[in-house]
N, C-alpha and C positions, 0 to 999 in steps of 0.2 A: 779170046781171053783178054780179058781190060787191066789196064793198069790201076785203075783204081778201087779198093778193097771195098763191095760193099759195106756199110756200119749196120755194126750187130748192137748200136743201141740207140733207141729213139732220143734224138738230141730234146724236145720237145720235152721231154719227163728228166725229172730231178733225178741225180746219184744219190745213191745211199752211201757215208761214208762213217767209218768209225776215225777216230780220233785218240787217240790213244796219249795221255801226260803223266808226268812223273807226281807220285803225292795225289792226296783224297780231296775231290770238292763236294764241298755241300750240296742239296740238290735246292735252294734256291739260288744257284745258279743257270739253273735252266732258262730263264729268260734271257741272261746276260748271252746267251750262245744259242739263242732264235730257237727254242725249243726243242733243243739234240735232249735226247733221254741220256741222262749223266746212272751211271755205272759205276760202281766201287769195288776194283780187284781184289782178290785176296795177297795179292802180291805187294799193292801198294798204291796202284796205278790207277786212274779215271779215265773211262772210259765214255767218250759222248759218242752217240750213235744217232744218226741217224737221215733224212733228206735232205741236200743242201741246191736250191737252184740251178747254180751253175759256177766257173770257176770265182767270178769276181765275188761270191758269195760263201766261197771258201776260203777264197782269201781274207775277206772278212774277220773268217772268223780264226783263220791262224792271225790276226794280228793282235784278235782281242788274248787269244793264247801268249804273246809276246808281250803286248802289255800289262798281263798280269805276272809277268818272271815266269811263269811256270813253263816247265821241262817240257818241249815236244818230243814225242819218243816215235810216233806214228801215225803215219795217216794213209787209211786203207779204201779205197775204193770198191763197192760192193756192186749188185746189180743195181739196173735205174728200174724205174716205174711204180703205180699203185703197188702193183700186186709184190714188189718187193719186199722176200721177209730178211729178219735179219741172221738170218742162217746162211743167207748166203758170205757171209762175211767169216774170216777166219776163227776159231773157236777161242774165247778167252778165260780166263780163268773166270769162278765162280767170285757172284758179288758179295761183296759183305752188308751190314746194317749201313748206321750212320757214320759221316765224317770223321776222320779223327785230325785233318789239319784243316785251320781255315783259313784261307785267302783273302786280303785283304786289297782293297782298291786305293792307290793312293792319289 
């Protein structure tokens, strides 16, 4: 028996992560945050979803979260690789149409 645990996940492939903020972004902001698919809760909430590199590339993108003021509420780790769907991720409420606040960059 070894002390050390094999990894149940190929470091080589990207995490799937959702991201979870307080308040609706429009979905041109999908560039601003490296092309995560932006999600509109019914609750309130935006949801960016999707592969991110690795940590320096999440961290990335919580700062750009911090620099725009907005609320992090969540940040959820799913399976890595291609063939990751986004089910594997915890269920969230259903999405609505468009925006109803907009964020601004100062």
């Amino acid at each position: 028996m070894s002390n050390n645990p094999e990894p149940t996940t190929d470091p080589g492939q990207p995490a799937i992560y959702q991201i979870r903020l307080k308040g609706h972004l429009g979905s041109q902001w999908t560039d601003w945050f490296d092309g995560l698919t932006i999600t509109l809760a019914e609750d309130g909430d935006t949801l960016l979803t999707g592969p991110v590199a690795d940590q320096a590339a999440l961290h990335g993108l919580l700062k750009k979260v911090r620099d725009l003021g907005i609320a992090l509420i969540s940040v959820v780790p799913g399976e890595p690789g291609p063939s990751a769907a986004l089910g594997t991720l915890p269920p969230t409420a259903p999405a609505t149409g468009q925006a109803d606040v907009s964020v601004v960059r100062s």
